[in-house]
C-alpha positions as CSV (number, residue, x, y, z in Angstrom):
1,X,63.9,-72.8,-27.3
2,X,61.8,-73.8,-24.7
3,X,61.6,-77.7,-24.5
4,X,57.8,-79.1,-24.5
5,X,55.4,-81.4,-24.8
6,X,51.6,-82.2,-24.6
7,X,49.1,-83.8,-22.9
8,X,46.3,-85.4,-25.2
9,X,44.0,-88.3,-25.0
10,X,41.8,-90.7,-27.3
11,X,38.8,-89.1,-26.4
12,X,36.9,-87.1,-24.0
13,X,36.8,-88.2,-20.3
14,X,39.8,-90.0,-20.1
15,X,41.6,-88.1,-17.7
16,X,44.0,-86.0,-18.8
17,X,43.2,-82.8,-16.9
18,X,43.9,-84.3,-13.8
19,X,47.0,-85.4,-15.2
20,X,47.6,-82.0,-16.0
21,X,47.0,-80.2,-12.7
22,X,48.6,-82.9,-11.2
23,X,51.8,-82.6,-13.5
24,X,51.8,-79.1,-13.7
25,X,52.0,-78.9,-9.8
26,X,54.4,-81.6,-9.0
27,X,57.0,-80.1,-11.4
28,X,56.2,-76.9,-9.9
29,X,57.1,-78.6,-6.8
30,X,60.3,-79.5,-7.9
31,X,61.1,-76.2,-8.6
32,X,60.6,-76.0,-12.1
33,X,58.9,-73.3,-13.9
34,X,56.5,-74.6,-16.6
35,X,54.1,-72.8,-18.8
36,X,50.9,-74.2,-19.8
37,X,48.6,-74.0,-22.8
38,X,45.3,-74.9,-23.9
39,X,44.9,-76.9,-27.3
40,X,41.4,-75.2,-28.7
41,X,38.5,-72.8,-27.3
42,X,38.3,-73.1,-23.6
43,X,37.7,-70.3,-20.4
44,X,37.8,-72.9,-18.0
45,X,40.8,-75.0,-18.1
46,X,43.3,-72.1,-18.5
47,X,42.0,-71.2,-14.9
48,X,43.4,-74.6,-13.6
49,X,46.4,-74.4,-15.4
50,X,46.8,-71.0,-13.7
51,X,46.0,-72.0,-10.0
52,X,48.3,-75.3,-10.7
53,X,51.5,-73.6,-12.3
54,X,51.2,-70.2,-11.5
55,X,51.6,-69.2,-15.0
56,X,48.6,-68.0,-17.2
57,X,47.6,-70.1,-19.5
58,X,46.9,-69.2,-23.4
59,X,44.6,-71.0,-25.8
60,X,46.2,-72.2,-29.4
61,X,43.6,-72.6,-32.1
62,X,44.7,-73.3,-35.7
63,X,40.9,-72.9,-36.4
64,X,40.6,-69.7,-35.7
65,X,44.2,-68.3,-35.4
66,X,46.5,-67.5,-38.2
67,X,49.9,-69.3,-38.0
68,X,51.9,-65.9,-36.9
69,X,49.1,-65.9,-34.1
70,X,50.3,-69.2,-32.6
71,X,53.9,-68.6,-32.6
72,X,53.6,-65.3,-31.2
73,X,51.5,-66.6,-28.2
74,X,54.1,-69.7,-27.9
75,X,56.5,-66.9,-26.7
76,X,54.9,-67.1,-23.4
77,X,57.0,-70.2,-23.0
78,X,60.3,-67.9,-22.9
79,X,61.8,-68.1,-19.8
80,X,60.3,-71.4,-18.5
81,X,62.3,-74.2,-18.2
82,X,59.4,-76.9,-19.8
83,X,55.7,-76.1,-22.0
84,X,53.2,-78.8,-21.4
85,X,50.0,-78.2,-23.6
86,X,46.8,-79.7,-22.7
87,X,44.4,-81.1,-25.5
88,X,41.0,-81.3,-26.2
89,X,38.4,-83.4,-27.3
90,X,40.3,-87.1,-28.9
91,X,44.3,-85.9,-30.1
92,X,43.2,-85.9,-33.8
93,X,39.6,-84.8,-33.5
94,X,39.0,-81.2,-35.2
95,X,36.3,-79.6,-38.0
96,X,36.4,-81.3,-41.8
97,X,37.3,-77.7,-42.8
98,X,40.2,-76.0,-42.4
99,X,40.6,-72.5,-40.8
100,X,42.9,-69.6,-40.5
101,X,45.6,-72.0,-40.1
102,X,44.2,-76.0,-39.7
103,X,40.9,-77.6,-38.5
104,X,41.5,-77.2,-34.5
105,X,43.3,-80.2,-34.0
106,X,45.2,-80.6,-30.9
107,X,47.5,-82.5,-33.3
108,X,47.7,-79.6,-35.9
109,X,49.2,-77.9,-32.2
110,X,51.4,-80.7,-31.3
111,X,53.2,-80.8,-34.7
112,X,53.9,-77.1,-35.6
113,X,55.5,-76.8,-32.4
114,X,57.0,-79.8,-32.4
115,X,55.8,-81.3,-29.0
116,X,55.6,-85.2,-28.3
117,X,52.3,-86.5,-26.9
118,X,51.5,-88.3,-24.0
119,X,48.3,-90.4,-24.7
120,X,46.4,-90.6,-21.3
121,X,45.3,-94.2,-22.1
122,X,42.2,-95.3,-20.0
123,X,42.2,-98.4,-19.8
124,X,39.2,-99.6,-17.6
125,X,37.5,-102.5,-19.5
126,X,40.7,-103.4,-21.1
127,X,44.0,-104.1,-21.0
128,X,46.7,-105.7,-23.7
129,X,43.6,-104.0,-26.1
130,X,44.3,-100.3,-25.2
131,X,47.8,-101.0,-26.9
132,X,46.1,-101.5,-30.1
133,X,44.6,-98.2,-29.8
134,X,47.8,-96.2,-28.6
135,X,49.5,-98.1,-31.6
136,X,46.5,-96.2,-34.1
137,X,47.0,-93.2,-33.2
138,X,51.1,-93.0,-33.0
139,X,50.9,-94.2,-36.4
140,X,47.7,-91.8,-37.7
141,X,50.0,-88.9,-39.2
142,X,54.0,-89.6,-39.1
143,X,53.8,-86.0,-38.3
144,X,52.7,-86.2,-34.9
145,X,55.3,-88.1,-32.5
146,X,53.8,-90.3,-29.9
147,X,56.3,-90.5,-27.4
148,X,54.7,-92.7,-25.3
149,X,51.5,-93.2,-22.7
150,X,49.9,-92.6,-19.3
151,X,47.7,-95.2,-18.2
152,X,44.6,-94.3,-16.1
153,X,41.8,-96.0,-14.3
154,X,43.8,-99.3,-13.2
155,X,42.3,-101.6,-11.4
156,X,45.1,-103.7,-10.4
157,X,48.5,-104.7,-10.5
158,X,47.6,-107.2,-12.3
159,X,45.6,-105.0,-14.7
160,X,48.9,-103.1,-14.9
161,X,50.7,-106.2,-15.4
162,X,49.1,-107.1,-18.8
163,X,48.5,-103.6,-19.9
164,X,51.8,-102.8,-20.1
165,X,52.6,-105.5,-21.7
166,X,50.5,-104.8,-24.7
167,X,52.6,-101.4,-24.7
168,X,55.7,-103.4,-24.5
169,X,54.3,-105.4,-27.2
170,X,54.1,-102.6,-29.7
171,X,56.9,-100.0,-28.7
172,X,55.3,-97.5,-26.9
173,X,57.1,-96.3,-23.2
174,X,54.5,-96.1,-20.4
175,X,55.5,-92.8,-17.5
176,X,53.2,-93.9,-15.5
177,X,50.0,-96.3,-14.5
178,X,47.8,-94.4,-12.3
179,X,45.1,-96.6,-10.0
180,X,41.2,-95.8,-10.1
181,X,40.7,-93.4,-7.8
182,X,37.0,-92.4,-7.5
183,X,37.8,-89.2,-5.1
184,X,40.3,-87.5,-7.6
185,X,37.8,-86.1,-9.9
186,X,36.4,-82.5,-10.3
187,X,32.9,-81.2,-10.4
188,X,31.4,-81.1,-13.6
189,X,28.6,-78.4,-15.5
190,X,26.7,-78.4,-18.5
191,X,29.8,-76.3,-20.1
192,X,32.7,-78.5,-18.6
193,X,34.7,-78.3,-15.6
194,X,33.0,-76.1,-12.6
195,X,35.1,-72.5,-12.5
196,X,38.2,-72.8,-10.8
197,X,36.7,-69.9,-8.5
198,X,34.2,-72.0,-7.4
199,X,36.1,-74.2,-5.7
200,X,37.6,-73.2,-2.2
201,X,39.3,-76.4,-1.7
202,X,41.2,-75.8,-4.7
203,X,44.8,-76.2,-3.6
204,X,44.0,-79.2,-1.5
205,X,43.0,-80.8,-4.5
206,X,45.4,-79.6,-7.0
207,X,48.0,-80.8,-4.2
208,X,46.6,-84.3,-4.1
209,X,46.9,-84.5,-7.8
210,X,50.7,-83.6,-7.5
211,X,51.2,-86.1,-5.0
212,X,49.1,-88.9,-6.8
213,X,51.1,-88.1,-10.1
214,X,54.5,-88.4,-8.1
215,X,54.2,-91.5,-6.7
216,X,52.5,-93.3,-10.1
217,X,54.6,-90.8,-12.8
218,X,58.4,-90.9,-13.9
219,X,58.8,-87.4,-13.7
220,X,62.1,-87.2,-15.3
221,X,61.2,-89.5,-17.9
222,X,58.4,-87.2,-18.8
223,X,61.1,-84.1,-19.0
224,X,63.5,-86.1,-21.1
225,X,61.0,-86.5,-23.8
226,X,60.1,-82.9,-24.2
227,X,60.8,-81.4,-27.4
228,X,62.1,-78.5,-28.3
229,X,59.8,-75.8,-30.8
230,X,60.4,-75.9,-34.3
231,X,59.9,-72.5,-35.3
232,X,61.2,-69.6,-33.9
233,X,58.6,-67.5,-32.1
234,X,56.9,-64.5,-34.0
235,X,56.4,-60.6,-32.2
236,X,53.9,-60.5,-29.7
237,X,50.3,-60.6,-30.9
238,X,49.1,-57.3,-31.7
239,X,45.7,-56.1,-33.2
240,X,43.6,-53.1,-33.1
241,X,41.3,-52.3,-29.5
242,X,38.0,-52.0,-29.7
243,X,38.2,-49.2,-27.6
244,X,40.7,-46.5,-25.6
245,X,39.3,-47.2,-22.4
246,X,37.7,-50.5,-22.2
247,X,35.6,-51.2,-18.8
248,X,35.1,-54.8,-19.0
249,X,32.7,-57.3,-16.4
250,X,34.4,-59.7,-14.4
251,X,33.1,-61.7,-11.6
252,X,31.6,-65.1,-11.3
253,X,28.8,-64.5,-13.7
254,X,31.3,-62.6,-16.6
255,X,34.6,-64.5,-16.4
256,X,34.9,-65.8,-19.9
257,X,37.4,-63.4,-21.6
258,X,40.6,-65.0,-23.0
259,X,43.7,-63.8,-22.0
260,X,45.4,-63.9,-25.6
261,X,42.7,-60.8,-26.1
262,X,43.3,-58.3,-23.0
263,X,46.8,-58.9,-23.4
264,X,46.3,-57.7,-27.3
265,X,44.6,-55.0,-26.1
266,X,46.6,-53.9,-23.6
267,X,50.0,-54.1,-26.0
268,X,47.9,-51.7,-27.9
269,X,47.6,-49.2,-25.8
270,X,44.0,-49.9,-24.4
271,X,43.5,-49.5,-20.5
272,X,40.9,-51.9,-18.9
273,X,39.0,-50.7,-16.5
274,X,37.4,-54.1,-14.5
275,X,34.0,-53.6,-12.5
276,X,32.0,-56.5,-10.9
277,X,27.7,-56.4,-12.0
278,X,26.9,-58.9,-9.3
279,X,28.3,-56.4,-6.8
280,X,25.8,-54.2,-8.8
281,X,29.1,-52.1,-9.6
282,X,28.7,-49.5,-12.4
283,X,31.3,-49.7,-15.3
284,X,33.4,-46.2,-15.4
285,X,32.4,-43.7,-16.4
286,X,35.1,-42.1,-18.2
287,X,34.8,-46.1,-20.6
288,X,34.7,-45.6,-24.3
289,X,33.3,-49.2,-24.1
290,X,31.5,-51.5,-22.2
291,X,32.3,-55.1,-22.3
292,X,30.3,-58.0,-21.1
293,X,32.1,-61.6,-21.5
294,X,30.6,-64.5,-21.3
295,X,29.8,-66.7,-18.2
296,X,27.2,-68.1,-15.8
297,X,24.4,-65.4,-15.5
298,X,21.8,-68.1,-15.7
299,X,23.5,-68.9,-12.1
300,X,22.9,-65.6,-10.8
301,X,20.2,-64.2,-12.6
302,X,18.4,-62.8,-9.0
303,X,21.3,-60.8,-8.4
304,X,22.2,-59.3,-11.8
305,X,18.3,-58.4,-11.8
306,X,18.3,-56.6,-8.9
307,X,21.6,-54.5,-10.0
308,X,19.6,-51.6,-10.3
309,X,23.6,-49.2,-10.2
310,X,24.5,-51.6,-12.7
311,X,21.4,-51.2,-15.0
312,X,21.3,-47.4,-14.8
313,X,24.9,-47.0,-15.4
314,X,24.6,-49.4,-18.9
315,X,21.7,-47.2,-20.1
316,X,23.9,-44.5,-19.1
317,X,26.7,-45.3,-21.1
318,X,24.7,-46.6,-23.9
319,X,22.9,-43.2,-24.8
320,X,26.8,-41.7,-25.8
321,X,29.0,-44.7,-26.3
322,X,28.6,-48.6,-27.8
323,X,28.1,-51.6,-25.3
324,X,28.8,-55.4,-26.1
325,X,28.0,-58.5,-24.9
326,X,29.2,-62.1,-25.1
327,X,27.3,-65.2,-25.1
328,X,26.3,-64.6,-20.8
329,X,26.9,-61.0,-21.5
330,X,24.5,-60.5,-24.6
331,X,21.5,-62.3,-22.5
332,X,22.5,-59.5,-19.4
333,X,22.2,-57.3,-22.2
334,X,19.0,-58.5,-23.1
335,X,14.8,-58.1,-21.8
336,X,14.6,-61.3,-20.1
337,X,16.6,-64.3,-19.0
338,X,14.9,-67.5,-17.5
339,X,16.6,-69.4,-15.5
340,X,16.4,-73.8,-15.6
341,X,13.3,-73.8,-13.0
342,X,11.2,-71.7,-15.2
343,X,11.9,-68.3,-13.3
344,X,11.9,-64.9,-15.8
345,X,14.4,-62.4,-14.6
346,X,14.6,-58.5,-16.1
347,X,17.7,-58.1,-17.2
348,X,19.4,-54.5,-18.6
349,X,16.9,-54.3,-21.3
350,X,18.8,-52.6,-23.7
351,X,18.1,-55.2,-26.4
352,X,14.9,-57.5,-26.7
353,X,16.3,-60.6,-26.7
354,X,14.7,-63.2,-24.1
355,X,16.7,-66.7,-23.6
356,X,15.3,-69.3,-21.7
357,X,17.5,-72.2,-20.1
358,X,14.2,-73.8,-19.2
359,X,14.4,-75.0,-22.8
360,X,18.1,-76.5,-23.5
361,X,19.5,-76.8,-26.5
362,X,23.3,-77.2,-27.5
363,X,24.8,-74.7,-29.7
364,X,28.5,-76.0,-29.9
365,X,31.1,-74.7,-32.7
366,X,33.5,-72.8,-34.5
367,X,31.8,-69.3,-36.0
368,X,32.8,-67.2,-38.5
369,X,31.3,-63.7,-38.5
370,X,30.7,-60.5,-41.5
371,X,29.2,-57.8,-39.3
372,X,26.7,-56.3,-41.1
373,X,26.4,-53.1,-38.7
374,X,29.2,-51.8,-36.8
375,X,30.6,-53.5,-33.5
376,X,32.1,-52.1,-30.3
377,X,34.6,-50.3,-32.0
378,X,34.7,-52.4,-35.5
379,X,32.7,-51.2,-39.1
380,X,30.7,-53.2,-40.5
381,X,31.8,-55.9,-43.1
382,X,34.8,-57.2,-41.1
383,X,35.3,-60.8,-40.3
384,X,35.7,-62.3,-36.9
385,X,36.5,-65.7,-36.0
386,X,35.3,-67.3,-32.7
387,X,33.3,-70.2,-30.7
388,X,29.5,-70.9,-29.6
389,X,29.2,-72.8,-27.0
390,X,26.0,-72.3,-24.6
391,X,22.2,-74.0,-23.7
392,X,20.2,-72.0,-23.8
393,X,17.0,-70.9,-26.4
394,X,16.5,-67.5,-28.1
395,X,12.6,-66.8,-27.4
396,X,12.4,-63.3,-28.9
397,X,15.1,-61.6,-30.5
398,X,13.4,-58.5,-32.4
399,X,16.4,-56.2,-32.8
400,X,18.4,-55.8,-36.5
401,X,21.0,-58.8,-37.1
402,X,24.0,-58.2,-36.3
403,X,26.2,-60.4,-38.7
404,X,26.2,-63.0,-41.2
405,X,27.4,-66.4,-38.9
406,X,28.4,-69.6,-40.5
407,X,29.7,-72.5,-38.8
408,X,33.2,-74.0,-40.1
409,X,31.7,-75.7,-42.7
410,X,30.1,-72.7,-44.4
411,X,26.8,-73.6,-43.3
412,X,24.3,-70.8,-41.7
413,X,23.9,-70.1,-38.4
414,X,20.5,-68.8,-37.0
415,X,22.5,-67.4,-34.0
416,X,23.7,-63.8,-35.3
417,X,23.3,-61.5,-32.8
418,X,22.0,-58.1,-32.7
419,X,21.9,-54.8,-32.6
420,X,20.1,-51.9,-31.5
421,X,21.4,-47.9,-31.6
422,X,25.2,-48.3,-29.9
423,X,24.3,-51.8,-28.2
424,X,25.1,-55.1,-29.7
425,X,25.7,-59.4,-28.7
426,X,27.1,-62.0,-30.4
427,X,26.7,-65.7,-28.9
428,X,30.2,-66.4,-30.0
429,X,32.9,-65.5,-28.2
430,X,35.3,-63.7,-30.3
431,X,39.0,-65.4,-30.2
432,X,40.7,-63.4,-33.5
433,X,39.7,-60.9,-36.1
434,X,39.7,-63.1,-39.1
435,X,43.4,-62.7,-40.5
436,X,44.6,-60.9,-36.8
437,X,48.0,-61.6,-36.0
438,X,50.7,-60.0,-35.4
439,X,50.6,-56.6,-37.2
């Protein structure tokens, strides 16, 4: 099996995907070949991971995937050499109720596949004290081996000095102390980390990390830890397509599809057919389905409104044949979007929703879905599990509701989509059919 190990942190902000790119790279570098994951619902990290490693990287979700789901997509580890996993959010952080398989937990990750963690520690404000809180969580669940820490953010050498002492203190091996370093930090949005696309000094920067992680890191140390999986990896992940031929956006303003899906897809027999709307592209037209991920269109809502090929070829499609949107894709879908300086911009008009990112608001969580009508492909009553995770405000939404949406608590969401003739949008992305696996 594979030997691995993950990358997890406190909290938010400390770090740890710069420790990531940066380890990812350098063992690249060394000639290694390492597969990354991402702990829990992200598009945008799995594109560094990518331009670091390059290996694609797949999202694990206890949440919303079923536990044959996870192994399968651990198999993507098979013929690397080392798996390092990236968390989110604080190691132990997921919902109060459990999912298909656990609460989201980058921990619930780390222990079924039997991965130590490295904490990245930072330690700015601090020093013996951050030992104290590396001690609380490798002692949290007995479950979960700590195997030791990154520190990050030091100020000094004598800062280093007495924070590794408090690690000394209590046990726990430090790889590395990494100084404060203002100029290693990557451009941030409203939804995380700017697209990897976006940045055309990419590899410079990704290189720097490698660099700055070789010089501060033990390496080796870091690959002697690695575990091993503890379960043998299930068949590939395999569930029904929504559609034969599937012509799915993808460009800067529709880039939010996960990989775990197509791939699914594809296994199954489905061709995808990619097209670009901001190069006012029509989809093909020999699609049984049109799909529109999520994304940025509030970025580039000019362009997509001007996309007058791109409009006529939706309405088109949509007189014969079903057409869904995600999150960015069911406001393209919709009458109106307007844009964080007030600006309204037509969009395809095919359903009357109007969203406004003049008026933010948060929507952030785990969804599970009961269509009430039909989907792209899927009858109505079956269950989906997914994420929410955009700012901006429904201001009309007249078409039929498209499914019954709680939250991972049970608790009713507003949010539920909707439908009109063959045309339908969720504001979750969809990560699993509730129960998919490998079938």
């Amino acid at each position: 099996m594979t030997p691995g190990l993950m990358i997890a942190a406190p909290a938010s902000g400390t770090g740890k995907t710069t420790v990531m790119l940066g380890l990812l790279r350098a063992l690249r570098d060394d000639g290694l070949t390492v597969q990354p994951f991402k702990s829990g619902p992200d598009y945008i990290d799995p594109a560094f991971h990518h331009a670091a490693s390059g290996r694609r990287s797949f999202n694990l979700d206890s949440w919303a995937m079923p536990a044959d789901m996870l192994h399968s997509l651990s198999a993507q580890a098979n013929g690397a050499d080392l798996t390092i996993a990236e968390g989110s959010m604080g190691l132990f952080d997921g919902v109060a109720a459990p999912g298909a398989s656990g609460n989201g937990a980058s921990a619930e990750i780390a222990r079924r596949m039997g991965w130590p963690v490295v904490l990245v520690i930072d330690v700015s404000g601090q020093a013996q004290s951050a030992a104290a809180t590396a001690l609380g969580f490798a002692r949290y669940d007995p479950a979960v081996r700590v195997a030791g820490v990154i520190l990050n953010r030091v100020a000094s050498p004598r800062h280093e000095r007495l924070a590794r002492g408090g690690m000394a203190a209590v046990g726990l091996p430090v790889f590395g102390a990494l100084p404060r370093r203002g100029d290693l930090t990557l451009p941030e949005r409203h939804l995380g980390l700017v697209q990897a696309a976006e940045h055309p000094d990419l590899e410079a920067r990704i290189a720097a990390y490698a660099t700055f992680l070789r010089a501060h890191v033990d390496l080796a140390a870091l690959r002697d830890v690695a575990g091993a999986a503890s379960h043998a990896p299930a068949e590939p992940c395999r569930f029904a397509p929504p559609a034969q031929r599937i012509a799915l956006a993808q460009d800067a303003a529709f880039s939010f599809a996960y990989p775990h899906m197509l791939d699914a897809w594809r296994r199954a027999g489905a061709e995808l057919l990619p097209f670009s709307p901001l190069a006012d592209e029509a989809p093909a037209a020999s699609a049984d389905l049109v799909w529109l991920p999520g994304g940025y269109p509030e970025l580039h809502a000019g362009r997509l409104a001007a996309a007058a090929t791109f409009h006529a070829a939706l309405r088109e499609h949509a007189r014969t044949r079903p057409v869904h949107g995600e999150c960015g894709g069911y406001m393209a879908l919709g009458a109106a979007l307007i844009d964080a300086e007030g600006n309204r911009h037509r969009m395809a008009g095919l359903l009357g929703l109007v969203t406004s990112y003049a008026q933010r608001r948060m929507h952030l969580g785990y969804r599970h879905a009961t269509l009430l009508s039909g989907m792209a492909g899927l009858p109505a009553a079956t269950t989906l599990r997914g994420h929410e995770f955009h700012y901006s405000t429904i201001l009309e939404q007249p078409d039929a509701a498209l499914a019954h949406v709680v939250d991972a608590e049970g608790n009713p969401v507003t949010e539920t989509g909707s439908y009109r003739d063959r045309v339908s949008g969720t504001f979750f992305h969809l990560i699993a059919p509730d129960g998919g696996g490998v079938r």
